[in-house]
C-alpha positions as CSV (number, residue, x, y, z in Angstrom):
1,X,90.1,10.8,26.9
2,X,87.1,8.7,27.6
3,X,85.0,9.3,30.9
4,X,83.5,5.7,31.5
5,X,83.5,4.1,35.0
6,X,86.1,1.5,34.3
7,X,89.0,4.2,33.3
8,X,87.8,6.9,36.2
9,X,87.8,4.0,39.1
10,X,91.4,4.4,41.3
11,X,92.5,0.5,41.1
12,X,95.6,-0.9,42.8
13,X,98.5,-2.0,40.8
14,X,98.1,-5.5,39.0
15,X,94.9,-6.2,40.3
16,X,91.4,-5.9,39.4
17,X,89.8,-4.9,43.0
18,X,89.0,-1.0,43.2
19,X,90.8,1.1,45.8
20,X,87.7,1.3,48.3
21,X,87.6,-2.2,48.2
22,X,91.4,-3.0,49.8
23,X,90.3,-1.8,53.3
24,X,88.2,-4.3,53.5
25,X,90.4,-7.0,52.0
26,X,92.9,-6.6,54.8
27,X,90.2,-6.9,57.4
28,X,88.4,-9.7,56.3
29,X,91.6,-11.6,55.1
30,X,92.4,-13.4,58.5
31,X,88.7,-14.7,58.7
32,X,88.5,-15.9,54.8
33,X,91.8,-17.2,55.9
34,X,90.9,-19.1,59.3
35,X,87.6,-20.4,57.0
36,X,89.7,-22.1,53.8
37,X,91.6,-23.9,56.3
38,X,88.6,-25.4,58.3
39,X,87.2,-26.0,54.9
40,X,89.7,-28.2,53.7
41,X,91.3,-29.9,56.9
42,X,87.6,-30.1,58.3
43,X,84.4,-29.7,57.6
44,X,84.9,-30.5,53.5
45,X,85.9,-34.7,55.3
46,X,82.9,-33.9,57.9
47,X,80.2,-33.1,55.1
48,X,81.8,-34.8,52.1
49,X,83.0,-33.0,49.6
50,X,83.3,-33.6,45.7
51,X,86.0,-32.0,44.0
52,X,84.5,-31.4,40.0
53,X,84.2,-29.6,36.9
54,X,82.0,-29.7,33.7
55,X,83.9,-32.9,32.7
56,X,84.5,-35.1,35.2
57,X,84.9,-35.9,38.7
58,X,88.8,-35.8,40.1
59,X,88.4,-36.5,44.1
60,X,85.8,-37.1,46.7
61,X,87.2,-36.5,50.4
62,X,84.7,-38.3,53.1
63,X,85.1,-39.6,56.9
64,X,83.5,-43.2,57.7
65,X,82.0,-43.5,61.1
66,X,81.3,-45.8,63.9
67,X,77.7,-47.3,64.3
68,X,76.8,-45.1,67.2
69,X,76.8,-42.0,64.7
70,X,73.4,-43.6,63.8
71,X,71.8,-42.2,67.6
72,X,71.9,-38.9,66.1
73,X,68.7,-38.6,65.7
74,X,68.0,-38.4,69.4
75,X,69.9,-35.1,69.7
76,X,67.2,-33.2,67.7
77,X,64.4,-35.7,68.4
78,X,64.6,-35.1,72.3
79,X,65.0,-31.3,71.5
80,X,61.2,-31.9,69.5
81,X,60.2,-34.0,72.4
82,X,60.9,-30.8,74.6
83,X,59.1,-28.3,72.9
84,X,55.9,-30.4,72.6
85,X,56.0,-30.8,75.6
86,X,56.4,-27.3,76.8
87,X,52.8,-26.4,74.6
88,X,51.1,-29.0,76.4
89,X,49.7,-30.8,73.0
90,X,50.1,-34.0,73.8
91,X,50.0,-35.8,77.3
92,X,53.5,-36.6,78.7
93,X,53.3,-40.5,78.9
94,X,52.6,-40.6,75.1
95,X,55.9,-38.0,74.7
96,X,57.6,-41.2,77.2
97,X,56.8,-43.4,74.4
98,X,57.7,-41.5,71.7
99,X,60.9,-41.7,72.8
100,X,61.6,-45.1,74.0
101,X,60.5,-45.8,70.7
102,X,63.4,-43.6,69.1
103,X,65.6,-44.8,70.9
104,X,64.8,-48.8,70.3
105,X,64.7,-47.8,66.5
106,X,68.3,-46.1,66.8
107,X,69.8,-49.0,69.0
108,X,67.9,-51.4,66.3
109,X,69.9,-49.7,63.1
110,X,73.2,-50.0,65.2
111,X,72.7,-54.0,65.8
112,X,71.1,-55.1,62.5
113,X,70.7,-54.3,59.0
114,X,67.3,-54.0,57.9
115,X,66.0,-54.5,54.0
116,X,63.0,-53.9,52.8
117,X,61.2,-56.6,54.8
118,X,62.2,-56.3,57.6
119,X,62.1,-52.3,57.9
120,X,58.1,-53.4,56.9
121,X,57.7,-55.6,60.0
122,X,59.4,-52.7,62.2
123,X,56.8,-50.5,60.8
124,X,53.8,-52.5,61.2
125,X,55.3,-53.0,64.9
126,X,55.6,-49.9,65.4
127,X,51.8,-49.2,64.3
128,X,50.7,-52.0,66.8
129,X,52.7,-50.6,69.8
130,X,50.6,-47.4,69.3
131,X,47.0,-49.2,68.7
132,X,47.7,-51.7,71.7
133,X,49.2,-48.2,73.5
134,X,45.6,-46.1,72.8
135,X,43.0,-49.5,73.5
136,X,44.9,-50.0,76.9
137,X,43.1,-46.6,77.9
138,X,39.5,-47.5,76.8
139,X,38.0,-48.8,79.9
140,X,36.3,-52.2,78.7
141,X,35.6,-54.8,80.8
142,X,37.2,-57.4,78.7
143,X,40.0,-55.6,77.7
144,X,43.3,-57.1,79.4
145,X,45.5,-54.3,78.0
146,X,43.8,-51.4,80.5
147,X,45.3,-54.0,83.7
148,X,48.6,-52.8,82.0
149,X,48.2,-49.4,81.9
150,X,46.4,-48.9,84.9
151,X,49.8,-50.9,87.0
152,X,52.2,-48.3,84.7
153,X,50.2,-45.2,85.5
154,X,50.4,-46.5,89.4
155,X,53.9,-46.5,88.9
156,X,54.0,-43.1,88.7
157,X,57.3,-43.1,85.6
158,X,57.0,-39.6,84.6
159,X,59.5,-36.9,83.8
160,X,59.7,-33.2,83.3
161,X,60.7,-31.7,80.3
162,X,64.5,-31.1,81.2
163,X,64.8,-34.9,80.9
164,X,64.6,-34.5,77.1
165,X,66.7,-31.6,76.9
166,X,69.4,-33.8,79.6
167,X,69.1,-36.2,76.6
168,X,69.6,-34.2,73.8
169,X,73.4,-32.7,75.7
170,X,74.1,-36.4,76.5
171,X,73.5,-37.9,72.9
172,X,74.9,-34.3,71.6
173,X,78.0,-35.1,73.5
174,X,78.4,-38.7,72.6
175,X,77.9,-37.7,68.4
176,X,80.2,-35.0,68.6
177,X,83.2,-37.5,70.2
178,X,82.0,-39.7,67.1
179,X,82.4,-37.2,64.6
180,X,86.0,-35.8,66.3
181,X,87.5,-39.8,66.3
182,X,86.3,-40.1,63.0
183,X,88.2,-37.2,62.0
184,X,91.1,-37.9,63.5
185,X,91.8,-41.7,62.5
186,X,89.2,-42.3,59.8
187,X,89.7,-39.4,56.7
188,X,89.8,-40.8,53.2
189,X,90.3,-39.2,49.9
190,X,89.4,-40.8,46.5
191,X,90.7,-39.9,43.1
192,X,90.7,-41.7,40.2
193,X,93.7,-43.9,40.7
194,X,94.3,-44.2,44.6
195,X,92.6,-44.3,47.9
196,X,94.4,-42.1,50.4
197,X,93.7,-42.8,54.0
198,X,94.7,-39.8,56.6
199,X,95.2,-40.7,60.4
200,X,96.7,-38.3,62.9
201,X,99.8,-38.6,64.2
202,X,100.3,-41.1,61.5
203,X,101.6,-41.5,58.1
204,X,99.1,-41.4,55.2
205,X,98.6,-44.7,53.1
206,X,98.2,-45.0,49.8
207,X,97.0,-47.6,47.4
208,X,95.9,-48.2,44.1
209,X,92.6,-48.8,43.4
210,X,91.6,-48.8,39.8
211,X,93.2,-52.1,39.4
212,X,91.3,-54.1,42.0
213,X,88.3,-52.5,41.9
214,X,86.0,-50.0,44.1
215,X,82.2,-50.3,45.4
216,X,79.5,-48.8,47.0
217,X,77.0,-50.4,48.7
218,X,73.8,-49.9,50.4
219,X,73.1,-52.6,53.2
220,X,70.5,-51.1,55.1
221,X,67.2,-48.9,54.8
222,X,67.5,-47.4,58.3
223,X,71.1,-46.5,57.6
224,X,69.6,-44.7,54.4
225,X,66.8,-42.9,55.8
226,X,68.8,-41.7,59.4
227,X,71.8,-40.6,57.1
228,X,71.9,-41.9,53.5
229,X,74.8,-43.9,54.3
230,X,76.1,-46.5,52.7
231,X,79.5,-48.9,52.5
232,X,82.7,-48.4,49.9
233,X,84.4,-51.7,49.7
234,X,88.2,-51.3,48.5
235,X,90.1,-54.4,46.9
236,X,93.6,-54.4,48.3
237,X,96.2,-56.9,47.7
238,X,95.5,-59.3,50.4
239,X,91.9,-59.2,49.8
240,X,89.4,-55.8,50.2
241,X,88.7,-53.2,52.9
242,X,85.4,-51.7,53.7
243,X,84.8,-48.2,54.7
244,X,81.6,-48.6,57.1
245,X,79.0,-45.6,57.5
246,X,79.7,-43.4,55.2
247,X,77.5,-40.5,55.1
248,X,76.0,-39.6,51.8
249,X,76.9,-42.9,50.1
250,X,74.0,-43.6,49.1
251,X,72.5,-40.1,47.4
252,X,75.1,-37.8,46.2
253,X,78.3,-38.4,47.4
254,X,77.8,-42.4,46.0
255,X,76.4,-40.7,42.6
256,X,79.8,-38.5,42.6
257,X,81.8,-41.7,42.9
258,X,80.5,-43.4,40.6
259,X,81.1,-40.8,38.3
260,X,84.4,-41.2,38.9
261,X,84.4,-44.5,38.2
262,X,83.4,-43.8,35.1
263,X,86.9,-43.1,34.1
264,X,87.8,-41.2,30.8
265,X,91.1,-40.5,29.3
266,X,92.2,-36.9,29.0
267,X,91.9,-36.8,24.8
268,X,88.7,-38.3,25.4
269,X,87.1,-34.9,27.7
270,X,89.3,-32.9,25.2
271,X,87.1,-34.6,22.3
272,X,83.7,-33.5,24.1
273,X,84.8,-30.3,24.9
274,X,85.6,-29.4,21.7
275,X,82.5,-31.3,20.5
276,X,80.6,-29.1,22.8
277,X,82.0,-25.7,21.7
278,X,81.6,-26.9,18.1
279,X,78.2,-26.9,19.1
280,X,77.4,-23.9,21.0
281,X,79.3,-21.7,18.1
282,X,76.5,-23.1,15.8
283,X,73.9,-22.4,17.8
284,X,75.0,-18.7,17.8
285,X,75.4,-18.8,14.4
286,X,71.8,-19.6,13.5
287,X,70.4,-17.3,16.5
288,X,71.8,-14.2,13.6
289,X,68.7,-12.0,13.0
290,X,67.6,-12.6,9.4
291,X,67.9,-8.3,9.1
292,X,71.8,-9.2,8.7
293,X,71.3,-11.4,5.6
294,X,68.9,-8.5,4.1
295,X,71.6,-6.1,4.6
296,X,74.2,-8.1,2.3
297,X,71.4,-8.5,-0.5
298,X,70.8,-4.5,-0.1
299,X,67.2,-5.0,1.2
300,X,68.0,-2.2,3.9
301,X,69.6,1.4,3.8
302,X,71.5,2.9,6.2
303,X,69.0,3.9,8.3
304,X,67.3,0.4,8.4
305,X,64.4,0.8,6.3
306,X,63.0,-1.2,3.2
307,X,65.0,0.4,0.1
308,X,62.4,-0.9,-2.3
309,X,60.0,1.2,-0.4
């Protein structure tokens, strides 16, 4: 009777987990439990999700959001604001304008779409709000800009640093209700022949979409750099649908559709798979040491060592 590990290890009946192992099974069944189900009625529509193998891609599950989604960045840009603040680095009416600034740049993604040019004109005004900012404090006699500063400073518009961290639970707050609607009324599920749309307390629609045709599209830099979003315009038979702010649409989750898109028939993955495993057998077959080969023309004895010597 052999002695190894595998044989001497109590197992339970029709399984594969060692005895010691069970105990903890049952006790962290209700938790691995509880997770799968916020994974898949959840967060895998909150984060995007990409269902996939080595062949091909067979779903993509998303949410599209409202434009305020795109003020997110003032959650954990107040919550920077804060901290600087606290180490005293930087004087508080800069920190002011740091954030008025934010917050233009967020209000100016939800109202507009910005290419390339005009994302380049928001940056070079940005750059001149700053200069014009630091020259109003040089005190020149010709300079108009310190006649500015000097009637702001007497206005005395300071704040403490719980202001930022008031904004960051109000901005929190408002996100959150985003991403909770979104879920609720505004879950989609791709897969390579239909577009399924979930709402609470709803039925689920379903429609064909090979036949009409899906995109992706990205309209604006902002809505790229705050949270790679993008559009997915869906022909329908009265004319097309657009799922707005989509996280993701633009970097992976777009590259995972349009994989998708890339449709295949079944005896075609069959084809590379095979062609694949074809391959991978040869390359086993030439990694054989060349000891083997001396063997069958009687080069070697038993023990491995030149015969002719």
């Amino acid at each position: 009777m052999s002695n190894s590990p595998k044989e001497t290890t109590p197992r339970a009946s029709n399984s594969g987990t060692p005895a010691w192992l069970i105990p903890l099974k049952i006790v962290t069944w209700p938790f691995l439990f509880v997770w799968g189900l916020l994974y898949r009625n959840w967060l895998s529509y909150v984060i995007g999700s990409v269902l996939r193998d080595a062949d091909r891609v067979y779903s993509v599950k998303f949410i599209w959001y409202g434009e305020s989604v795109y003020l997110h960045p003032m959650v954990w840009g107040s919550l920077v604001l804060f901290f600087v603040e606290k180490s005293n680095v930087v004087a508080p009416g800069w920190l002011l304008l740091v954030w008025f600034s934010m917050l233009a740049i967020c209000f100016l993604t939800v109202m507009y779409n910005f290419d390339i040019f005009k994302a380049g004109v928001l940056l070079i005004s940005l750059i001149a709000v700053f200069g014009l900012a630091y020259i109003s404090n040089m005190k020149w006699d010709w300079n108009p800009l310190r006649w500015l500063a000097v009637h702001i400073g007497g206005l005395d518009a300071r704040v403490s640093s719980g202001f930022y961290v008031v904004a960051c639970y109000v901005f929190a707050v408002l996100i959150l209700a985003e991403v909770v609607w979104a879920w609720l009324f505004n879950r989609v599920e791709l897969d390579e022949s239909y577009v399924y749309e979930h709402k609470f307390m709803k039925s689920t629609a379903r429609e064909p979409i090979f036949a009409r045709g899906l995109k992706r599209e990205t309209r604006d830099l902002l809505e790229l750099l705050i949270l790679g979003a993008g559009d997915i315009e869906h022909r329908t038979k009265t004319g097309s649908k657009r799922f707005k702010n989509v996280p993701g649409a633009s970097l992976g989750l777009g590259r995972a559709i349009d994989s998708m898109l890339d449709y295949r028939r079944n005896e075609q993955v069959d084809l590379e798979r095979k062609r694949r495993d074809e391959d991978d057998q040869a390359h086993l077959t030439d990694a054989i040491p060349d000891a083997y080969d001396d063997v069958d023309d009687g080069g070697l004895d038993d023990n491995g060592t030149d015969a002719a010597g």
